[in-house]
C-alpha positions as CSV (number, residue, x, y, z in Angstrom):
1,X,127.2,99.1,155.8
2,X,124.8,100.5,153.1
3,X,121.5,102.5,154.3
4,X,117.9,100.7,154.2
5,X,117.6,103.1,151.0
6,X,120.5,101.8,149.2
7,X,119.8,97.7,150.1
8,X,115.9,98.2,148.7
9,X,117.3,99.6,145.6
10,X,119.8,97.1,145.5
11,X,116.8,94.3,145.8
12,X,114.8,95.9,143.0
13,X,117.7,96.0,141.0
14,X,118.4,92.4,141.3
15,X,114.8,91.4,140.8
16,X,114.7,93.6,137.4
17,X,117.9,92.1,136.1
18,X,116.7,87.9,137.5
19,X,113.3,89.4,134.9
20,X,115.7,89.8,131.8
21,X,117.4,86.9,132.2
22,X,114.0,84.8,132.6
23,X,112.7,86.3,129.6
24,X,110.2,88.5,132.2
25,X,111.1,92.2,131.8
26,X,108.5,93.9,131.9
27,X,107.1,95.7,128.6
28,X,106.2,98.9,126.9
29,X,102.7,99.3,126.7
30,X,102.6,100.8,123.8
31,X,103.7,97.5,122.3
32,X,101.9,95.6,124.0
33,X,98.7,93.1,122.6
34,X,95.1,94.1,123.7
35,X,94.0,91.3,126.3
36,X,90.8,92.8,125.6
37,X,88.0,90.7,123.8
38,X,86.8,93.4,122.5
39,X,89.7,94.9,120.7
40,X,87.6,96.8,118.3
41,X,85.2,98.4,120.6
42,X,86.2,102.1,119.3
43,X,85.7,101.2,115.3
44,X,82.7,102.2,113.7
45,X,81.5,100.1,110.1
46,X,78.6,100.1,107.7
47,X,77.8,97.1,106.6
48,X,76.1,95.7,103.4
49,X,74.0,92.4,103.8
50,X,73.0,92.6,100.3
51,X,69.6,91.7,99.9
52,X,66.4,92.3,101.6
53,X,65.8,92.0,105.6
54,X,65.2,88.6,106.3
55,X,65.8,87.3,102.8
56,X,67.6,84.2,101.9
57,X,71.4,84.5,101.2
58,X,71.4,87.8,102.6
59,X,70.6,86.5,106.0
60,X,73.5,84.1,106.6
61,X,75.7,87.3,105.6
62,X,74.1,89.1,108.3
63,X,74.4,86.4,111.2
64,X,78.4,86.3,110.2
65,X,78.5,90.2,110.2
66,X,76.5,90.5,113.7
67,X,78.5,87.0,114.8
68,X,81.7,89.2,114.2
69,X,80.2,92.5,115.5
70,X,80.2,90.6,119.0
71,X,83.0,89.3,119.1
72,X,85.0,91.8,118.0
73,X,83.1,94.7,119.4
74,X,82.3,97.5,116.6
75,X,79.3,99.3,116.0
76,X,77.8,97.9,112.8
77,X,74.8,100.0,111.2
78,X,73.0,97.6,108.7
79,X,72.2,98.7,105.5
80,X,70.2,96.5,103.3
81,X,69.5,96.7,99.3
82,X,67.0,94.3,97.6
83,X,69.8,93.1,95.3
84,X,69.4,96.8,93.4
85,X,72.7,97.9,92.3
86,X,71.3,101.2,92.0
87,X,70.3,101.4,95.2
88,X,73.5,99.9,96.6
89,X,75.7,102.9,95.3
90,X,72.9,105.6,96.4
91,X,73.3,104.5,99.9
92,X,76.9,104.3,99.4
93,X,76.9,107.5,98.8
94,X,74.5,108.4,101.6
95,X,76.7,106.5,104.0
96,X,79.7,107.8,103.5
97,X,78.9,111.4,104.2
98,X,78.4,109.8,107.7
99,X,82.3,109.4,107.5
100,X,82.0,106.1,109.5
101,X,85.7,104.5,110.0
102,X,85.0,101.4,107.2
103,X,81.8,100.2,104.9
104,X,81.9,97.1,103.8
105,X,80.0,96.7,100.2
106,X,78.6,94.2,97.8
107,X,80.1,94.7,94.9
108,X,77.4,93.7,92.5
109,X,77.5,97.4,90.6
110,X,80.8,96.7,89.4
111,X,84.0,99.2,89.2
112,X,82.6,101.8,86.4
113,X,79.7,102.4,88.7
114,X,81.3,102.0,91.9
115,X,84.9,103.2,91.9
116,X,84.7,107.1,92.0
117,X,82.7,107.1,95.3
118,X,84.9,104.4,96.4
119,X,87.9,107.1,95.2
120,X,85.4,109.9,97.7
121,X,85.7,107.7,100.6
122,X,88.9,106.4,100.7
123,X,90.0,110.3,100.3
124,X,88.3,111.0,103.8
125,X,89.7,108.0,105.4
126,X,86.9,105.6,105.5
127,X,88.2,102.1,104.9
128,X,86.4,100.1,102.0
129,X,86.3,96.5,101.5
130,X,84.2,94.4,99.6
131,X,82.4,91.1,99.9
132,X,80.7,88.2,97.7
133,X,81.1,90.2,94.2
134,X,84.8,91.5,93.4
135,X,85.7,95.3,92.7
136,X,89.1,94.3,90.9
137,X,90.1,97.7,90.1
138,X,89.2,99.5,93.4
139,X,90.9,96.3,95.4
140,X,93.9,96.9,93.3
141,X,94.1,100.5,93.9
142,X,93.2,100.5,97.6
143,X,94.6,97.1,98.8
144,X,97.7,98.9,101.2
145,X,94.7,100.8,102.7
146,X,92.5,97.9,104.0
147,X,90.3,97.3,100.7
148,X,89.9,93.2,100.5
149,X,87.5,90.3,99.0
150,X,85.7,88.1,100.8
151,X,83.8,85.8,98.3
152,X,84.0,83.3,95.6
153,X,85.6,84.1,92.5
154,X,82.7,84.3,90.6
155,X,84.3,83.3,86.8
156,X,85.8,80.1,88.4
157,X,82.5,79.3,90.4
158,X,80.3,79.1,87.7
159,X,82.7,77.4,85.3
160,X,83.1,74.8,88.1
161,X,79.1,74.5,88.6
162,X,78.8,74.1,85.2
163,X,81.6,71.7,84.4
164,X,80.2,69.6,87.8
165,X,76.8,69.4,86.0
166,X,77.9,68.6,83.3
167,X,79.6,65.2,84.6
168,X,77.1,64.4,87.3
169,X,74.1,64.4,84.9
170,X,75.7,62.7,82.4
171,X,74.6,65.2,79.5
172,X,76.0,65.2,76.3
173,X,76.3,67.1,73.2
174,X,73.2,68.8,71.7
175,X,71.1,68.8,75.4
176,X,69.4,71.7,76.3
177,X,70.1,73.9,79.5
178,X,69.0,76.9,80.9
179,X,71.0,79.2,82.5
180,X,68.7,81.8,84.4
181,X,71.3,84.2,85.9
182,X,72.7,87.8,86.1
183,X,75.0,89.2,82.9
184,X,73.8,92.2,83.6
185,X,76.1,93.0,86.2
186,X,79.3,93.4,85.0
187,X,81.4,91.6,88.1
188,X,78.4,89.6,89.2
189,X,77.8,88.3,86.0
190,X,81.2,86.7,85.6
191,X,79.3,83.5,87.5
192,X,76.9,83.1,85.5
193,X,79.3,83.4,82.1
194,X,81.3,80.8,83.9
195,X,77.9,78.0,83.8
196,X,77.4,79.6,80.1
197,X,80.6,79.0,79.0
198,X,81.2,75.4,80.9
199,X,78.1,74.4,78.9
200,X,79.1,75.5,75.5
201,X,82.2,73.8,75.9
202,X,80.4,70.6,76.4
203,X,78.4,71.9,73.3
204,X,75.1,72.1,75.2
205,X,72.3,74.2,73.6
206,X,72.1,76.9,76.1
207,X,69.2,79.4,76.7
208,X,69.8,82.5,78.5
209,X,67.3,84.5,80.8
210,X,68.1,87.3,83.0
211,X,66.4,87.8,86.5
212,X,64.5,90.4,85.9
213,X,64.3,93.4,89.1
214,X,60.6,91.5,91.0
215,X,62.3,88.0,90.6
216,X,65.8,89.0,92.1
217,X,64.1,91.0,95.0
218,X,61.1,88.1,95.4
219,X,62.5,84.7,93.5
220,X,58.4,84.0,93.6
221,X,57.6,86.4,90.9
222,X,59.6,83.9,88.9
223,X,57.3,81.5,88.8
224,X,55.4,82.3,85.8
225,X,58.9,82.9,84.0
226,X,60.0,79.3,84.8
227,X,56.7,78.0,83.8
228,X,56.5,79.5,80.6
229,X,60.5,78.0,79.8
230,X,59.8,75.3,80.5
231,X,56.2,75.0,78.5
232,X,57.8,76.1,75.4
233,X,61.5,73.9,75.5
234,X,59.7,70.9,76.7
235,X,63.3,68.8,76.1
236,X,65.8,70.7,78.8
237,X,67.7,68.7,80.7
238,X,69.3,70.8,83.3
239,X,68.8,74.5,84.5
240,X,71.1,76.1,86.6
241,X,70.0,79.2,89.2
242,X,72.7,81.9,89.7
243,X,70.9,83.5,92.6
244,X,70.5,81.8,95.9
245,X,66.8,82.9,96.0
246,X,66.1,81.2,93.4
247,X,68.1,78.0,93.9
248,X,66.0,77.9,97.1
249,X,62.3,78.4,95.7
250,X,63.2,75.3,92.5
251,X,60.7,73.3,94.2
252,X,58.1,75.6,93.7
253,X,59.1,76.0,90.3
254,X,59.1,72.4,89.6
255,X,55.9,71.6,91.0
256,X,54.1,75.0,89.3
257,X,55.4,73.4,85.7
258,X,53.9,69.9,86.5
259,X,57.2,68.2,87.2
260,X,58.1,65.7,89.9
261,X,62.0,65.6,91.6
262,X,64.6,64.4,89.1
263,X,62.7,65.1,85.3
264,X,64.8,68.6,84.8
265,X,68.1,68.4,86.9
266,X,68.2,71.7,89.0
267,X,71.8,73.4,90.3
268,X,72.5,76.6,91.8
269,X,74.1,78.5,94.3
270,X,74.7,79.2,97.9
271,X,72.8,77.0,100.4
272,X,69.3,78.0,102.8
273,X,67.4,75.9,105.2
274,X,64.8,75.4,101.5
275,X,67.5,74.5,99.8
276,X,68.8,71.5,101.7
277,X,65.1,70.3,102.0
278,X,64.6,70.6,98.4
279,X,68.1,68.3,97.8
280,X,66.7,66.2,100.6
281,X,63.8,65.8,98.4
282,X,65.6,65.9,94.8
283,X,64.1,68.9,93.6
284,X,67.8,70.1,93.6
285,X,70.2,68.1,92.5
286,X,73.9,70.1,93.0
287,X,74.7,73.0,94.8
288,X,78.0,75.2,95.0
289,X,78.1,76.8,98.7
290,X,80.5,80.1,98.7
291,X,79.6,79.8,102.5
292,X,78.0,83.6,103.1
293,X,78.7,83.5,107.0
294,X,81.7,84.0,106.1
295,X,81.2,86.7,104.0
296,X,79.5,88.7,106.8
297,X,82.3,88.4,109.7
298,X,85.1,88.6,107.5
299,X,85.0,92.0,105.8
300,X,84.2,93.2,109.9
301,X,87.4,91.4,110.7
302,X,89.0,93.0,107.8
303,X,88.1,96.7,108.7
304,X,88.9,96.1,112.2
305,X,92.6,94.6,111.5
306,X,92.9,97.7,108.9
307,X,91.8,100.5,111.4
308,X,93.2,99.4,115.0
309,X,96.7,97.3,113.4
310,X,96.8,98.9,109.5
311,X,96.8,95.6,107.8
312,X,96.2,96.1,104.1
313,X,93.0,94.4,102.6
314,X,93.4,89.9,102.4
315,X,91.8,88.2,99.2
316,X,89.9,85.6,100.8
317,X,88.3,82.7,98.5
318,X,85.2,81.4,100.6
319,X,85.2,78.2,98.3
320,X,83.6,76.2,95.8
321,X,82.3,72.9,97.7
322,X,79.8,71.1,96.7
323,X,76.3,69.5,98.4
324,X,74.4,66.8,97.1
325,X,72.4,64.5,98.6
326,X,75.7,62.5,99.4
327,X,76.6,65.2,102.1
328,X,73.4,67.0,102.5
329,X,72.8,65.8,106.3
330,X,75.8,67.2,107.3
331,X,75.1,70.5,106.1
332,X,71.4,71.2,106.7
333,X,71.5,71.4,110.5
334,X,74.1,74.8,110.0
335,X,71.7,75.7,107.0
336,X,69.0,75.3,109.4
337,X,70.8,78.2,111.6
338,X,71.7,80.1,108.7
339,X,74.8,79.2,109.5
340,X,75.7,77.6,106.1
């Protein structure tokens, strides 16, 4: 007869073995998956919004980040920059010294201004990854440690904007256009050589402006530069808006240059609460959403997949879809919520 010692150890052997055939063993924990929701609750990630507090664009890229912050868990400090490239690699640089675990950066300064403190950073082990403007040459470099795009690719969205106009408005050889955008900035410029070069391939006569530094930080203090455009080129047909500031205020611009919805044909980028009101009202005619929600919980998905798992950086397109009045009602309720 076996002892009371040997039978239990009999029985727990038996149950063990009845586990492995069940598919039931038990596991190692340290290969086990979090069951916790917040699975990134140690991690902590600056993050760049862009523009201004509050502002439009900038704001829908915030409610992503902070939609992802709870989810996921992370402390996110906030770090906003008025659209100034200088002042986007000066806090960089002021960040970093913090030697937080990721930053997550706009990457409207472009590689020749960005890429050495990028080179800093990654040398301490802070994970960088980028959102709505691409940093080709860092993202190459550092892609196996974490660094990935979350944005539209700003050549092809532009070209598409400006091919779509094009088409819709029926405009034809010799028609004027003005493209008021940012070539200053060597990535973020790419979109607006995109609606330049879609309208000279339609043979368009284009005119150029640059958003100065007061209209990019408050797309009111364009006003008078709208005005003035249009007063003197009293024959364009269609301008186009690379900045979704600015695509939100083209009502105001309209009306301040005496015009009603429909004589100049207004598209732009990236929708706003304004913005679907003004297509609701045909002050703007086509817009190209890159969806900036997106671009907000993303990159904090991103940095928290790279630091807890060490998955290298994902190239995510957030699109190129495009509101009109057609579809416009469907939309503006998530615009409403700064959703879309």
């Amino acid at each position: 007869m076996y002892g009371k010692n040997n039978l239990l150890k009999i029985f727990i052997l038996i149950v063990v073995f009845s586990m492995v055939l069940s598919g039931c063993a038990p596991k190692a924990a340290s290969t086990a998956a979090p069951t916790d929701a917040k699975w990134c609750s140690n991690v902590h990630i600056v993050f760049f919004p862009g523009g201004p507090a509050g502002g439009v664009f900038a704001v829908n890229v915030y409610n992503g980040a902070l939609q992802a912050q709870a989810d996921l868990g992370p402390k996110v400090d906030y770090v906003w920059s008025d659209w100034d490239t200088q002042k986007m690699t000066q806090q960089f640089s002021e960040v970093a010294a913090t030697k937080p675990d990721g930053i997550a950066v706009m990457g409207h300064p472009g590689d020749a201004s960005f890429d050495s403190l990028i080179d800093t950073a990654e040398s301490n082990g802070i994970i960088v990854t980028s959102q709505n403007t691409e940093l080709p040459l860092a993202q190459a470099k550092y892609t196996a440690n974490g660094f990935g795009y979350v944005g539209a690719k700003n050549y092809d969205a532009g070209h598409a904007l400006g091919a779509e106009a094009v088409k819709r408005f029926g405009l034809v050889s010799g028609d004027r256009a003005m493209v008021w955008g940012l070539l200053s900035q060597p990535s973020r410029g790419q979109r607006t050589q995109g609606v330049i070069d879609a309208f000279n391939e339609a043979n368009l006569t284009v005119d150029y402006i640059e958003i100065d530094a007061a209209t990019n930080s408050d797309p009111a203090s364009g006003t008078a530069t709208f005005t003035g455009y249009v007063s003197s080129h009293p024959d364009v047909k269609v301008v186009v808006t690379d900045h979704g500031g600015l695509t939100a205020t083209a009502a105001t611009y309209l009306q301040a240059a005496g015009k009603n919805p429909g004589d100049i044909k207004m598209a732009g980028f990236d929708l706003s609460a304004a913005t679907t009101d003004a297509i609701k009202a045909g002050w703007m005619n086509l817009v190209i959403d890159q969806q900036p929600w997106l671009q907000g919980y993303l990159p904090i998905l991103q940095i928290c997949l790279t630091k807890v798992y060490g998955f290298s950086g994902l190239d995510i397109n957030t699109g190129a879809g495009f509101v009109d009045v057609s579809n416009v009602d469907f939309i503006a309720p998530l615009a409403a919520k700064n959703i879309r």
